[in-house]
N, C-alpha and C positions, 0 to 999 in steps of 0.2 A: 504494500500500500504506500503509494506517493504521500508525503509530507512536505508542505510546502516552508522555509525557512527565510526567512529574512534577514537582514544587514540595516542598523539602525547606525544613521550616520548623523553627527553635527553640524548643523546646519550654520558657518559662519557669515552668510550673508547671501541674500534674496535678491533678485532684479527683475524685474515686472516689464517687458518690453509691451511696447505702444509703438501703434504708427501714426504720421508726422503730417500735417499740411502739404510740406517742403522738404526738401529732402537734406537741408540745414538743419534743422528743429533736431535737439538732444533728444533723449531717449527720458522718458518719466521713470524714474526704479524706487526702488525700498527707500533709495536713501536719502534722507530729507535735504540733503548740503547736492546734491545735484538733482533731486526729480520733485520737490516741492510737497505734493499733499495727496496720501495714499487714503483709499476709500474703501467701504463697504456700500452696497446697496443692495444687499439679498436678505441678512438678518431679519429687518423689520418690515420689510416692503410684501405689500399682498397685491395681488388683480385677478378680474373676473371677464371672462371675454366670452358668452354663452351663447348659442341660441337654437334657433331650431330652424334645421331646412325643409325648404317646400317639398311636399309630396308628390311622389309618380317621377321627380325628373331625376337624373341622372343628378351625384353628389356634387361633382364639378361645376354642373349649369345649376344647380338650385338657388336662389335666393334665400337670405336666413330671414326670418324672425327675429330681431337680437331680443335675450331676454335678462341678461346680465351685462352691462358695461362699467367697471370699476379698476380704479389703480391708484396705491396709496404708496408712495413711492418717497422712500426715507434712506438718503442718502448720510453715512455716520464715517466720522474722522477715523482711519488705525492709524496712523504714523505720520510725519511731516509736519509742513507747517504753510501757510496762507505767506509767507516771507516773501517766494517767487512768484508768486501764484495771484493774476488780477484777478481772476474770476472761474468759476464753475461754473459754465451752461449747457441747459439737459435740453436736447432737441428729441422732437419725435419724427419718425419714419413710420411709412406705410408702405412692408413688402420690398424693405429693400428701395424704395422710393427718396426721394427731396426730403432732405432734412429740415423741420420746422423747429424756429427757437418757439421755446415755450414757455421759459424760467432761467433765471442766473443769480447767481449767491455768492458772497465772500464771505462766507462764514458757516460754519457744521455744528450742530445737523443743520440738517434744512431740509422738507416736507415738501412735495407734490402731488397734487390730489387731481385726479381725473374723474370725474360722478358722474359719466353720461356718455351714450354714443359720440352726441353732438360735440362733446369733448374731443371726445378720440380722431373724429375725422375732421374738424375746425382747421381750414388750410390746406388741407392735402388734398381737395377736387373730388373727393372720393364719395360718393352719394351712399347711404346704407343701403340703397337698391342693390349695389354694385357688388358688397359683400358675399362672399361666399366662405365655405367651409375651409380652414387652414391658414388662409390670411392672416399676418402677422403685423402686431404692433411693436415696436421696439423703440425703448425711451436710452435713450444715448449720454453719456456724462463725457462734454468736451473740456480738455486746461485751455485757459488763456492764459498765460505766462505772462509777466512784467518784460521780457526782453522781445516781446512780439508774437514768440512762436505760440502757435498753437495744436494742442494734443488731445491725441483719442486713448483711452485707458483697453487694455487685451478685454474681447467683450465677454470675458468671464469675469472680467471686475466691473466695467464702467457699461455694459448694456442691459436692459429689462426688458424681456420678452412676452407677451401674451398672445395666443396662437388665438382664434376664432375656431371654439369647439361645440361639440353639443352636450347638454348637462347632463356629468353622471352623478350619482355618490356611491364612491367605493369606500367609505372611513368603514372600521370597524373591526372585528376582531377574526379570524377566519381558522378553521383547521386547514394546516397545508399536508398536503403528499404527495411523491411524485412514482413515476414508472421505473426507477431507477432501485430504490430499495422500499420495505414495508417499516416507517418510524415515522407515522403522523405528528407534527406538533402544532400550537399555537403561536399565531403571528399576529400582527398587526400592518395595518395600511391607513395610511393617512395622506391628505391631502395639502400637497407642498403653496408656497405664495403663487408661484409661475400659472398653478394650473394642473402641475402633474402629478403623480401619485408615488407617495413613498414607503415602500414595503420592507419592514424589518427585516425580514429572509426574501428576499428575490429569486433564488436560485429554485425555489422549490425543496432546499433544504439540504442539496446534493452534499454541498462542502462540509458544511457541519455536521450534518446529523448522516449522512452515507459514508463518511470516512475518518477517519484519525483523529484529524484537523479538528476535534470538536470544541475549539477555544477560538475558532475562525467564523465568524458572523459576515455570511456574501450580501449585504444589505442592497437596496438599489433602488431608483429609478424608471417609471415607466408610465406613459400616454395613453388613455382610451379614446378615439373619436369616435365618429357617428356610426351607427350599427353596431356598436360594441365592439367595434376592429383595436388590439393591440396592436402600435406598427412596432416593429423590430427597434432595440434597445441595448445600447453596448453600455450603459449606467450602470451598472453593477459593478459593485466595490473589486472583485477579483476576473470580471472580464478580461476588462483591457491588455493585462500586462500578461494573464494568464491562461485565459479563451477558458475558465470556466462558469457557467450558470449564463450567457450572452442569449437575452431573450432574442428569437427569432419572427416573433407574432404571438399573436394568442386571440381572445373572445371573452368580451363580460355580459354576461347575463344579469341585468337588471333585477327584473322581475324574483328571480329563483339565490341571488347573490351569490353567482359563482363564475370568477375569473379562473379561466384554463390559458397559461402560460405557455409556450413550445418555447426549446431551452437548444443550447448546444452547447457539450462538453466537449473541450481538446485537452486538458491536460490530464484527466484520468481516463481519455480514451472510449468513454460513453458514448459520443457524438450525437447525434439529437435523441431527445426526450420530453416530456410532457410532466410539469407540477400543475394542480388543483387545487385552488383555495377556497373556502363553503363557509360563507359567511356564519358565523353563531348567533 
């Protein structure tokens, strides 16, 4: 039985790469004496982007319903300092589209609130007729630096994403099992700010409870949209680096509260499998 081993190294120093206006513009990092003022804005920040597509048409041409439009967007200091730093401005984009300024702050925290479609689309041409299922909002956190340049933070620090989905609720507490070994346990899933769902065991259980590793928690990450389609998900804590528990799809059943995950293992050589989770 494989055992997976790690190497726990000290960590003397962080740099956070951004790209640039100009191809002059210094790099934003860790360190407060060259990149100014390092952020959080996932912590506290929530949003709601719901609704429901029209009937009979295909997912791609339907029109939604919006039935939720919310974003409370709280941007919080870790490190640096306002010294270099003129301004913070959070522009919004639609799809990858023209960035809209919307807000700008010299000073942390600092709050943005979005209550309404009419919020979300204000500027961007975009009529809520036009909406469709998967369309993306993203609120963007630009530097404006005292020496001119100006900076985009890597958009796993400085962007907030809300995707246009259809309402599920998956919160709650579930027996999981999977086709791999017979050791049912208790998990939980809960419902992350973005939108997406976060399940204490993602794997369906494989890593911990199918083998050795059982001080290894494969935790993860994962999307429902409309018709209860899982799409494929590399979020999972021992994916990435390891190809184990890497959801491939899956199905939530609403109605009856049970998500069927499809999984693929490579490092203990499983290769695809199926976990079930059955809501309690």
């Amino acid at each position: 039985m494989k055992n997976i081993k790690f190497l726990i190294y000290t960590i003397l120093a962080l740099s956070i790469t951004v790209s640039c206006i100009d191809d002059d513009n210094d790099e934003l990092t860790g360190d407060a004496i060259m990149g100014g003022i390092m952020i959080d804005i996932k912590s506290d920040s929530e949003g709601k982007f719901l609704g429901t597509p029209e009937s009979g048409v295909d997912l791609e041409d339907a029109s939604v319903s919006i039935s939720e439009a919310s974003l409370h967007l709280v941007i919080n200091e870790t490190s640096g300092s306002f010294d270099d730093v003129e301004k913070l401005e959070v522009v919004k984009s639609f799809n990858g589209g023209e960035e809209i300024p919307i807000a700008e702050t010299s000073s942390l925290p600092y709050t943005v609130d979005l209550s309404s479609i009419d919020d979300f689309l204000s500027g961007t041409g975009i009529a809520e007729s036009d909406l469709r299922i998967g369309d993306q909002l993203s609120l963007i956190i630009k530097v404006y630096k005292t020496d001119g340049n100006v900076l985009y933070y890597t958009s796993s620090i400085g962007t907030f994403n809300l995707t246009l989905n259809c309402s599920y609720d998956l919160a709650g507490t579930y027996t999981m099992s999977n086709t791999i070994c017979d050791n049912p346990q208790t998990v939980t899933i809960s419902l992350n700010a973005d939108g997406t769902w976060y399940a204490s065991t993602a794997d369906g259980g494989l890593l911990q409870f199918c083998t050795s590793n059982t001080s290894l928690q494969n935790d993860g990450n994962f999307s429902v949209i409309c018709e209860g389609i899982v799409p494929p998900s590399d979020d999972v804590a021992y994916c990435p680096d390891f190809g184990i528990g890497c959801i491939t799809g899956g199905s939530w059943d609403q109605e009856n509260g049970i998500l069927i995950l499809e999984h693929n293992d490579d490092y203990f050589d499983n290769g695809a499998y199926t976990s079930t989770y059955v809501r309690q």
